[in-house]
C-alpha positions as CSV (number, residue, x, y, z in Angstrom):
1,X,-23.0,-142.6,-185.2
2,X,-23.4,-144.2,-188.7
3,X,-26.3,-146.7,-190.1
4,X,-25.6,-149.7,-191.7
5,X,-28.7,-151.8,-193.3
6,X,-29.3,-155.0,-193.9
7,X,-31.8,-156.1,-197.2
8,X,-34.3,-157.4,-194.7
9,X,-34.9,-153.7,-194.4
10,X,-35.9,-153.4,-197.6
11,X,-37.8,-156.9,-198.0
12,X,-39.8,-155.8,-195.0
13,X,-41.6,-153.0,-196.6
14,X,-41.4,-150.6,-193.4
15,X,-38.5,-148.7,-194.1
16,X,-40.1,-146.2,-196.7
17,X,-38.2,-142.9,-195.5
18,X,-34.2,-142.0,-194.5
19,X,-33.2,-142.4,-190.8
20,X,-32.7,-139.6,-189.1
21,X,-30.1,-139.4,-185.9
22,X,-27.0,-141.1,-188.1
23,X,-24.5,-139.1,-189.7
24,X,-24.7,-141.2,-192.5
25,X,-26.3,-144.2,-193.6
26,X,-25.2,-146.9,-195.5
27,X,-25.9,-150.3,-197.4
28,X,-22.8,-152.1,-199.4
29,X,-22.5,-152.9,-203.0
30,X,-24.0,-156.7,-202.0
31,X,-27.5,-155.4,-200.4
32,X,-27.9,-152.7,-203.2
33,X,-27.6,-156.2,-205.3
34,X,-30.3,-158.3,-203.7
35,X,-32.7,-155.7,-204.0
36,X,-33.4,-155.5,-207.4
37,X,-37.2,-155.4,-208.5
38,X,-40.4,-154.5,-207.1
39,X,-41.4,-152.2,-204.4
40,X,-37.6,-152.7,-202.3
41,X,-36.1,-151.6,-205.0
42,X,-38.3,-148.6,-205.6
43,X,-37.7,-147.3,-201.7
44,X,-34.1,-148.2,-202.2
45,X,-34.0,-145.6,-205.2
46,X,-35.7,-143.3,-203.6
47,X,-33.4,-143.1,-200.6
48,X,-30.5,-143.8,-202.6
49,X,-32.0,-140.0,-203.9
50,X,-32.1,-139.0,-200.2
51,X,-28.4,-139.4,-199.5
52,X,-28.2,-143.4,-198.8
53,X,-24.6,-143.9,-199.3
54,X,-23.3,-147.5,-201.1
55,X,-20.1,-148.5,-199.7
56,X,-17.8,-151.0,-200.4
57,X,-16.0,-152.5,-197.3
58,X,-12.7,-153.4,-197.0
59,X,-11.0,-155.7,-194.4
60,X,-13.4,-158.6,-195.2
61,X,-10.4,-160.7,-194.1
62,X,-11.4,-159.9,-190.6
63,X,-15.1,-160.1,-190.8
64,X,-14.6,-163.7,-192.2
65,X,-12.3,-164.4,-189.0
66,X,-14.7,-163.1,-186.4
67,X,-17.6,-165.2,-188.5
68,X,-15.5,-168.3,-188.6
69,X,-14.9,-167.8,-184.4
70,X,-18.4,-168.0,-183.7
71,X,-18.7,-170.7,-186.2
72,X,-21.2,-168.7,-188.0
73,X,-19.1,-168.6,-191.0
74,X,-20.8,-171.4,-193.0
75,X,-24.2,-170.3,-192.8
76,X,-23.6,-166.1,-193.3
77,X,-23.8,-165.2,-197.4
78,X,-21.5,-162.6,-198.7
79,X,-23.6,-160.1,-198.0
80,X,-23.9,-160.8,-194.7
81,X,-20.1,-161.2,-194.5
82,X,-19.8,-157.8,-196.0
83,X,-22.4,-156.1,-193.0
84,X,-20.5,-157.2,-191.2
85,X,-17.1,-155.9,-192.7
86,X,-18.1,-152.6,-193.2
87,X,-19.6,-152.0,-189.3
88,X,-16.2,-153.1,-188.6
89,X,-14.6,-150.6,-190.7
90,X,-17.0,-147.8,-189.7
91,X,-16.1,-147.8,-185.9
92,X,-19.2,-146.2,-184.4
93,X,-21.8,-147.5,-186.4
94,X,-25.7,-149.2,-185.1
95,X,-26.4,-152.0,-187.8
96,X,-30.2,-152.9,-188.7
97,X,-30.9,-156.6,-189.1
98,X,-32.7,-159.6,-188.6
99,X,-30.3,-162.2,-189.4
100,X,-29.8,-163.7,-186.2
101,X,-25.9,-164.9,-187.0
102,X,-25.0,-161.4,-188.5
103,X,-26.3,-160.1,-184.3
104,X,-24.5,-162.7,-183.0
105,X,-21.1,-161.9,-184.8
106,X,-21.5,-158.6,-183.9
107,X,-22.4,-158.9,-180.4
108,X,-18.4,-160.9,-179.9
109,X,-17.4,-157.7,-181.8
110,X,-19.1,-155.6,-179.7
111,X,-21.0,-153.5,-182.4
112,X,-24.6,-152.1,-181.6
113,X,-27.5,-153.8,-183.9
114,X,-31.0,-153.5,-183.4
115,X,-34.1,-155.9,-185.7
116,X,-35.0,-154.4,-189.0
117,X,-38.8,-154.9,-188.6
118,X,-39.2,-158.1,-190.1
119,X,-39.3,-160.3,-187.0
120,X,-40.6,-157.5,-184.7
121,X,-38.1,-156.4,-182.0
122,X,-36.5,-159.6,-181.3
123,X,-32.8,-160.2,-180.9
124,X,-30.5,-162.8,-179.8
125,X,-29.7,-163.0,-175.8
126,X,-27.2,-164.5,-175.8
127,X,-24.1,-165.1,-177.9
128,X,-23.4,-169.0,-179.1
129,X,-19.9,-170.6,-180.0
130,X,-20.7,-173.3,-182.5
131,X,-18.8,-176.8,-182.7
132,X,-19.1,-180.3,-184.5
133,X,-19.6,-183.4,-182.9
134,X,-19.9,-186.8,-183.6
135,X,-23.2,-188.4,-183.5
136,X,-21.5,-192.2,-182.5
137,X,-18.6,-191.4,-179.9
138,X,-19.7,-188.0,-179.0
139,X,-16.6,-186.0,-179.8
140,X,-15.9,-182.5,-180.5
141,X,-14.0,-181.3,-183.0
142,X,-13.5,-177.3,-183.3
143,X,-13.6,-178.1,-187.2
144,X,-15.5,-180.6,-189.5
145,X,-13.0,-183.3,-189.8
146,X,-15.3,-184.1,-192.9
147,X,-19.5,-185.8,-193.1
148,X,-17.7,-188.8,-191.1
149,X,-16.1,-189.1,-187.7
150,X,-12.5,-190.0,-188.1
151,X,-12.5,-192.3,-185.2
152,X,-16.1,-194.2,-185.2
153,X,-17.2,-193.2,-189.1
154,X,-20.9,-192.2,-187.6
155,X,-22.0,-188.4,-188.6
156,X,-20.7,-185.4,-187.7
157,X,-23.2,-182.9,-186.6
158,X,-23.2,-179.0,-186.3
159,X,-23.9,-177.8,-182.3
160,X,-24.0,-175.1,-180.5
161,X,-22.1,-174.4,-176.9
162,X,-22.5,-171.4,-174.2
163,X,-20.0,-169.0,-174.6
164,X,-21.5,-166.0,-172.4
């Protein structure tokens, strides 16, 4: 099984040696980016010394789509968007994060996580679907029609549903 990190594991100062138990571990272009000064940076260079692999993912086509189905896609950065590509790609990979949307994209994919450190052990439950809805009439739309309801005018508003 492979290791993908997150930068939280970095910006949490508790990662300060290599993994063991994972064929190989890995961080893509975009985390190696974030963590750029300071103390992160300093552990990143040393494990990058260690045998931390960089890897650029491809397929970020489908990474976007399973964002976009759990309507996570408008609040996950690049980076998080390229996590999430390159677990895909790997196959049998564990990814370490925080970022409650990156777990909850790849719980619908079905790809192990487990918390970086930052926020203790915590991880989602349960998976959300995410819908808009107008404020006024109270209809759902599966996409923002735009800031304005098309039928009332009043505000349309992000909101969560159940989906397991």
């Amino acid at each position: 099984m492979d290791l993908v990190l997150d930068s939280a594991v970095f910006l949490s100062g508790r990662m300060t040696s290599m993994p063991s138990g994972f064929d190989s571990v890995y961080i893509t272009e975009l985390v190696r980016n974030e963590i750029s000064r300071g103390r992160p940076n300093m552990v990143l260079q040393n494990l990058l010394e260690l045998g931390l692999k960089v890897r650029g993912p491809s397929g970020i086509e489908g990474a976007v789509e399973a964002a976009r189905s759990t309507g996570d896609l408008d609040l996950l950065s690049e980076t998080d968007i390229s996590i999430i590509a390159l677990a895909m790609q790997l196959g049998n990979v564990k990814v370490l994060t925080d970022d409650f949307r990156i777990q909850n994209v790849l719980k619908s994919l079905n790809i192990d996580f487990e918390p970086a450190g930052e926020i203790g052990n915590r991880t989602i439950q349960e998976t959300w679907e995410w819908t808009f809805r107008c404020k006024g009439c109270g209809r759902y739309f599966d996409e923002r029609p735009g800031q304005d309801c098309p039928v009332c005018g009043s505000d349309i508003k992000k909101t969560r549903k159940r989906s397991m």
